[in-house]
C-alpha positions, 0 to 999 in steps of 0.5 A, spaced: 946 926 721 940 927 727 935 924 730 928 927 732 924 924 737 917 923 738 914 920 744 906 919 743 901 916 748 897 910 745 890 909 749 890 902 746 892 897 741 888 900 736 889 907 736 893 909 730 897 916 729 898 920 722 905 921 722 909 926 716 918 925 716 921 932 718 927 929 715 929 926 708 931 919 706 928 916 712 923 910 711 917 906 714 920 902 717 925 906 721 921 912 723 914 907 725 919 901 727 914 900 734 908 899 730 907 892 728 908 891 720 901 890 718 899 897 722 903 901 717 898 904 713 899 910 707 893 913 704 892 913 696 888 919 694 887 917 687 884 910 690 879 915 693 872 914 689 866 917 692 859 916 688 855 911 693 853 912 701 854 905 704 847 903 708 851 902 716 856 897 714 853 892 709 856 893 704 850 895 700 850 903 697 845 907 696 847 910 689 849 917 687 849 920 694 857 920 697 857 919 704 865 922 705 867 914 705 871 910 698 866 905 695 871 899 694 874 900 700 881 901 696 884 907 699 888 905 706 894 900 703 898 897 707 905 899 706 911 895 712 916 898 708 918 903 704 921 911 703 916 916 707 916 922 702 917 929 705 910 932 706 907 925 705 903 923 710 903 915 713 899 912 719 901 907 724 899 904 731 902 903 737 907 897 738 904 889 738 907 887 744 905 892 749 905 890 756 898 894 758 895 901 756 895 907 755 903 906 753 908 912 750 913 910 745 919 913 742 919 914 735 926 916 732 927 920 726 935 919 723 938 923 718 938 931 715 932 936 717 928 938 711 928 944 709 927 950 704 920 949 699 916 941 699 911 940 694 905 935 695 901 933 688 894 933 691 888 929 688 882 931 686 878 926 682 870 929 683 874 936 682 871 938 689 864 935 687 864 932 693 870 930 698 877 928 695 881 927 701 888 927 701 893 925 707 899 929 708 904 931 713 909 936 716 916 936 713 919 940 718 923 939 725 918 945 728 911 946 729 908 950 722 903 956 722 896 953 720 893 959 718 899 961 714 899 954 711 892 954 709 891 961 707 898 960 702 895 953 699 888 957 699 886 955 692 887 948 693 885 947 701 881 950 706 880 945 712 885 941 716 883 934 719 887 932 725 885 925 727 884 924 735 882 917 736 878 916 741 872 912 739 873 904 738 871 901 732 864 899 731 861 894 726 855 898 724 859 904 722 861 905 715 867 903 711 872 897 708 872 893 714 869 887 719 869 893 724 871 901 721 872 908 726 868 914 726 870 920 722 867 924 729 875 923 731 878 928 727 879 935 729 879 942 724 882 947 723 880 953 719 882 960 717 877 961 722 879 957 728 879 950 731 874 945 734 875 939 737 873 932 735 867 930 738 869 925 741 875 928 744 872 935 748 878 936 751 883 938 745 881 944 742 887 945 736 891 951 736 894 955 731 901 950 730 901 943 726 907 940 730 912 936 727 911 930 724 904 931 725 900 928 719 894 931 716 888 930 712 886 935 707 880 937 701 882 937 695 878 942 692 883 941 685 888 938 683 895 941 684 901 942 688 900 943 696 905 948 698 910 947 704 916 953 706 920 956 711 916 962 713 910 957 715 916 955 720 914 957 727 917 957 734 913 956 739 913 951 745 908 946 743 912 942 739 912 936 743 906 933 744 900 933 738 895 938 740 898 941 747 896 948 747 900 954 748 899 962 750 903 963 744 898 967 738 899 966 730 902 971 728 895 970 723 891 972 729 885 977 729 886 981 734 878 984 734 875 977 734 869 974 736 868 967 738 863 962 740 864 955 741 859 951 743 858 943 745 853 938 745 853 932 749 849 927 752 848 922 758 850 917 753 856 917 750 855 924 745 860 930 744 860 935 738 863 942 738 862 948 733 865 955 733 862 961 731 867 967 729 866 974 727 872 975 723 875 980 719 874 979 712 868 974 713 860 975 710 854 972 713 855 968 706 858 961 704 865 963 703 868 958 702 872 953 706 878 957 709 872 960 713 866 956 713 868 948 713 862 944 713 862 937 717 865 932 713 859 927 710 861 920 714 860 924 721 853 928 720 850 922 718 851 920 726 848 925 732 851 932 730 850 940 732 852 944 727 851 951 725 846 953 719 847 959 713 841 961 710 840 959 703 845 954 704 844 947 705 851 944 709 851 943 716 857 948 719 861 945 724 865 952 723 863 958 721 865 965 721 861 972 720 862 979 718 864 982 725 859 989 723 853 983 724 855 982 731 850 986 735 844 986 741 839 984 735 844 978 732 841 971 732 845 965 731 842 959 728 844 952 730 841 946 726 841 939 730 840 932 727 840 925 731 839 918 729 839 915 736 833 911 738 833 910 746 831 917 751 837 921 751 838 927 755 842 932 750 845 938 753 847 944 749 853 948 753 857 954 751 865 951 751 870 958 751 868 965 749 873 970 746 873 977 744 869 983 747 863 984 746 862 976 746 866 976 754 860 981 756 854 981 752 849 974 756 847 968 751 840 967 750 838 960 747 831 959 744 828 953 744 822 954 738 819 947 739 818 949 746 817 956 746 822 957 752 828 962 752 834 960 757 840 965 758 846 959 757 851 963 759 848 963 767 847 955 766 846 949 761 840 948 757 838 941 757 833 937 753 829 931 749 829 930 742 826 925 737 830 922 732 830 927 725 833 934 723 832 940 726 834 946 723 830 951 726 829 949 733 835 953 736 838 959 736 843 964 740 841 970 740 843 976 746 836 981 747 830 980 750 828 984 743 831 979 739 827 973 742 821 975 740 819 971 734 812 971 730 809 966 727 808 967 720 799 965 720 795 963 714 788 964 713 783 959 716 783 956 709 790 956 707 791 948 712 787 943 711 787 936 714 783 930 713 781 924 716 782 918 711 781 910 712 785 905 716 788 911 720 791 915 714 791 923 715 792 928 710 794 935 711 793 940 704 796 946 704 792 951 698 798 956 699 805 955 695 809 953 701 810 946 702 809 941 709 816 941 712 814 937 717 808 935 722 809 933 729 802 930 733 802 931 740 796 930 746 793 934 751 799 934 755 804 936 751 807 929 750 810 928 742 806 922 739 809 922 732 813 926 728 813 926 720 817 929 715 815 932 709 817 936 702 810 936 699 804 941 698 800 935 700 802 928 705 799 923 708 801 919 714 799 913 719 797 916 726 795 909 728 794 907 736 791 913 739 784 914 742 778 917 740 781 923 743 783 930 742 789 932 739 795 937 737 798 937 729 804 942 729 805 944 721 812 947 719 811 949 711 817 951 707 818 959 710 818 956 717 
């Protein structure tokens, strides 16, 4: 018989950890004993249906869309009681009666390690038709490698979601409760890096799950997620979620490059992103284990996110071919904000890795403004109206690079007319669509902005003097 420790550090009442038994026959209420009875959650996968978007925390659904959130709310079960399965991941808060917060806790693991292969079914109800999520745990008293785990279950899994919680519970986000938390708090880890949780900037993940660390991954199918002995790594960062360590993966490619780049603002905002160039990756979609999209519960809130072309998931992780990484290579950064009130949001590079990235100065262009920054020198600050931007940034690394030709019509290719009531009508005789109009004054100040997907859209331009005015046209080449 032994035990394992872990001490964990809690912010607040609420904050919940996803644990995984790194020993066999333990049980809920042994190993999560601080927290309160009704706290100790298990995730069933096959509870999870996702065919609706929930509209803000009303309980009422727009139809057909998933927005990465169970539709009946049934997947939690509260579980007091009860044996944890190896590899099984189960979610518990701090304890009830904490005298004050933050509070570390001892949680005690009796009995004999695991060890040799786990296997884990995993659900897939849409048979990854859209996100099919399924919590699992390390089941070993060491740190696992999580490139060698993702690349052995390759076939069923691409990401691993960390949940770091920092964000409180809101009463307008989506979910199965008075009050729900925000699917910005999990960290990712890909086959081509980590990023942080947008709430969290500090804790970047590394390569190694630690022991009795809980997770959660996509099911692309359904099948048996695999654990063995040689994803078992020593490394010194097996005591505390998270905390980093100079040790490599033995999974490291030593010829990398790596971007990451974060978005904030002076009202409360954090996303990461990384970009890498790595071996085995195209420019394409290939998949999960290098290209992981941001889960559908988080893009729907302010995001900063990568864009392939001809590819319409917006990337908080994406690797390229390392033969693209070149003076004339240009990143394309797609933005979305729902914030309503004036907002400075800021852009800034967080680390750099490899050679050519480390020695090469990142230009960020701002097409709606026409202005080039160098952002390795200084952060790049700026204002947005609410709505998506998939063209308006891009890092690139010349001055050859930067130029960009607007693609002209002819004179008769853009017409727009003056209606009644104060409607304009712009018409494009061309094949292309409107894809967005924005209406500014003499001043430069954006007045309006209006989406389109149409070869022909009307709008209210209500409110403005007899005066003259800008309309900026975006059609579907861009």
């Amino acid at each position: 018989l032994v035990v394992l420790s872990k001490d964990k550090t809690s912010q607040r009442w609420y904050s919940y950890t996803y644990w995984g038994s790194p020993v066999e026959n333990e049980n809920i209420e042994g190993a999560l004993g601080p927290a309160p009875a009704d706290r100790r959650f298990t995730f069933i996968a096959a509870n999870f249906v996702d065919n609706d978007t929930e509209i803000g925390n009303t309980n009422t659904f727009t139809a057909g869309t998933p927005d990465g959130l169970d539709d009946n709310s049934n997947d939690w079960v509260n579980t007091p009681t009860g044996p944890m399965v190896p590899g099984v991941g189960y979610a518990a808060t701090a304890g009830e009666f904490a005298p004050s917060f933050p509070i570390t806790e001892t949680f005690n693991f009796f009995g004999k390690f695991n060890n040799g292969e786990i296997l884990v079914p995993l659900v897939s109800n849409s048979g990854g038709a859209y996100e099919d999520w399924n919590l699992v745990g390390n089941p070993y008293p060491c740190a696992i490698n999580a490139i060698d785990f993702l690349t052995l279950n390759s076939s069923l899994i691409g990401v691993i979601y960390l949940w770091d919680q920092s964000t409180p519970p809101s009463s307008t986000t989506g979910g199965g409760q008075n009050s729900n938390f925000s699917a910005d708090d999990y960290a990712m880890i890909n086959g081509s890096g980590g990023i942080a949780a947008t709430s969290n900037p500090l804790n970047t993940p590394n390569s190694f799950i630690p022991s009795g660390q809980g997770f959660f991954v996509d099911a692309s199918s359904a099948g048996n997620l695999t654990f063995n002995n040689s994803l078992r790594a020593i490394t010194n960062n097996n005591g505390q979620f998270f905390k980093k360590t100079k040790t490599k993966s033995k999974a490291s490619n030593s010829s990398a490059n790596k971007l990451w780049v974060n978005l904030t603002s002076d009202n409360g905002v954090f996303n990461q992103i990384l970009v890498s160039y790595i071996n085995g990756a195209t420019n394409a979609n290939d998949g999960d284990f290098y290209d992981a999209p941001r889960s559908l519960s988080s893009v729907n809130n302010t995001s900063l996110y990568s864009v392939i072309e001809n590819d319409n998931s917006k990337f908080a992780i994406q690797a390229k071919a390392t033969s693209s990484l070149n003076e004339d290579e240009i990143i394309n950064l797609g933005f979305k904000t729902t914030i309503t009130v004036p907002t400075l949001y800021k852009l800034s590079v967080a680390q750099l890795e490899g050679a050519f990235l480390t020695s090469n100065t990142l230009f960020l262009v701002d097409t709606l403004l026409n202005k080039v920054h160098d952002l390795s020198a200084s952060d790049y600050t700026f204002t947005s109206a609410v709505g998506e931007f998939n063209s308006r940034f891009s890092i690139a690394f010349t001055n050859k690079a930067l130029s960009v030709n607007d693609v002209l019509l002819n004179t008769n290719a853009l017409k727009i007319v003056d209606l009644q009531d104060d409607f304009v009508q712009f018409n494009t005789s061309s094949n292309l669509t409107i894809k967005s109009v924005h209406i500014y004054d003499l001043l430069g100040r954006q007045l309006y902005q209006f989406k389109g997907e149409n070869t022909s859209e009307t709008y209210r331009l209500a409110h403005l003097n007899n005066s003259v005015y800008i309309a900026k046209v975006t059609l579907s080449n861009g």
